[in-house]
N, C-alpha and C positions, 0 to 999 in steps of 0.2 A: 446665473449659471444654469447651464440645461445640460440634466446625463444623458448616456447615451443612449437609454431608452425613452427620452423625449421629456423627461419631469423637468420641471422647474426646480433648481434646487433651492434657490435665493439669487439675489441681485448684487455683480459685484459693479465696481469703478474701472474695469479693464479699461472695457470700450467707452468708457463716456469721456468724450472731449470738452471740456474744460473751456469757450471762446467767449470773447465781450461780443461777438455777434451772435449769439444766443439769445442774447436779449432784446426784445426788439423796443423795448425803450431808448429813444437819445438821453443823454448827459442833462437838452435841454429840455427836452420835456418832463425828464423828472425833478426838473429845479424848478419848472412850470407848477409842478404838481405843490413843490412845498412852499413855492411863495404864496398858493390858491390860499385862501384863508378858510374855504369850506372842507379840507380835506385832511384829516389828522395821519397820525403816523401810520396806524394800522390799515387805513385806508389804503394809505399810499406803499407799505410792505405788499398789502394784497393786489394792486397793480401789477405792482413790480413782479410779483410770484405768476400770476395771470401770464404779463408778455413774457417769461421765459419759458423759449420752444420745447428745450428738453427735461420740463423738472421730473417730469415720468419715469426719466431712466436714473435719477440719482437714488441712493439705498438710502434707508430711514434716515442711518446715521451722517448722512453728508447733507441731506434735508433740512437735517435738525440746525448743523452746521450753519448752513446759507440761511436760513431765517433768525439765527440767532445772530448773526453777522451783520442781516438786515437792519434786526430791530434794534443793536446797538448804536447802529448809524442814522436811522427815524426816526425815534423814537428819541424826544428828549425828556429829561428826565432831571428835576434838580431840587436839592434839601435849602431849605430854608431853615440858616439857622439864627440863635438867639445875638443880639449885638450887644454884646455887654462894652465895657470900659479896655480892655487889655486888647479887642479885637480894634472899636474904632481907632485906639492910639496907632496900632501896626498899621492900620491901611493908612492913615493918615500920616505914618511917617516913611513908610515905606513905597506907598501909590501915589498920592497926592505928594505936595508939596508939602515938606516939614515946617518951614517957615508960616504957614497957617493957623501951627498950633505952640509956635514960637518954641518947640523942642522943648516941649514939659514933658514931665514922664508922667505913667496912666494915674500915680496917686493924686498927682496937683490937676489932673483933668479931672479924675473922676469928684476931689472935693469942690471943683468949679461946676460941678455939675449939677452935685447937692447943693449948693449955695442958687444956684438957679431952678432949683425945685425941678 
C-alpha cells in the first residue's frame, strides 16, 4: 500500500493475481525433479519458489502460506513405529489375508511367537 505522500505503508493481496501460469515450472518437470534421485525436497521447494515470477509481490504472511503448502506436499516425512503383537495381528487381518493367520487372536499369536523364540 502507498499513501499519498508516496511512503510505502506495507504490502497488501489487492493486486496480486493468484495464476497456475505464474509459475513457470510444468506439472512434468516438477515430477522430473522428484523422480531425480539427486534432488531432496528442499531442493526441489527451492525451484519451485525460484520459477515463481511473482513471489516478490506476495506479503510475509501468504509467503509463509505457499512454502508451508510447498513443504507439506515435498517434503515427506514418516514415524517409524514399534511392531508389537496387537499391531501385526490388525494388519494381518485387516490388509492381508486373514486366512494366513488362520483367525487366531493376538494372545494365541503372540504365545506362537514365544514358543518360536
Amino acid at each position: 500500500m502507498v499513501a499519498e505522500n508516496g511512503d510505502v505503508l506495507g504490502k497488501s493481496n489487492r493486486l496480486t493475481v493468484d495464476d497456475a501460469a505464474r509459475q513457470t515450472l510444468s506439472y512434468g518437470e516438477i515430477e522430473q525433479l522428484k523422480k531425480a534421485k539427486t534432488g531432496t525436497g528442499k531442493e526441489i521447494i527451492a525451484k519451485i519458489m525460484a520459477a515463481h515470477v511473482n513471489l516478490d509481490e506476495k506479503t510475509a504472511f501468504s509467503l509463509a502460506k505457499y512454502t508451508l503448502r510447498k513443504a507439506k506436499k515435498f517434503l515427506r516425512r514418516f514415524t517409524v513405529l514399534p511392531l508389537d503383537v496387537s499391531m501385526l495381528t490388525q494388519y494381518m487381518l485387516s490388509d492381508k489375508e486373514s486366512s494366513k493367520v488362520m483367525d487366531l487372536r493376538e494372545e494365541m499369536l503372540g504365545l506362537i511367537g514365544c514358543w518360536a523364540n
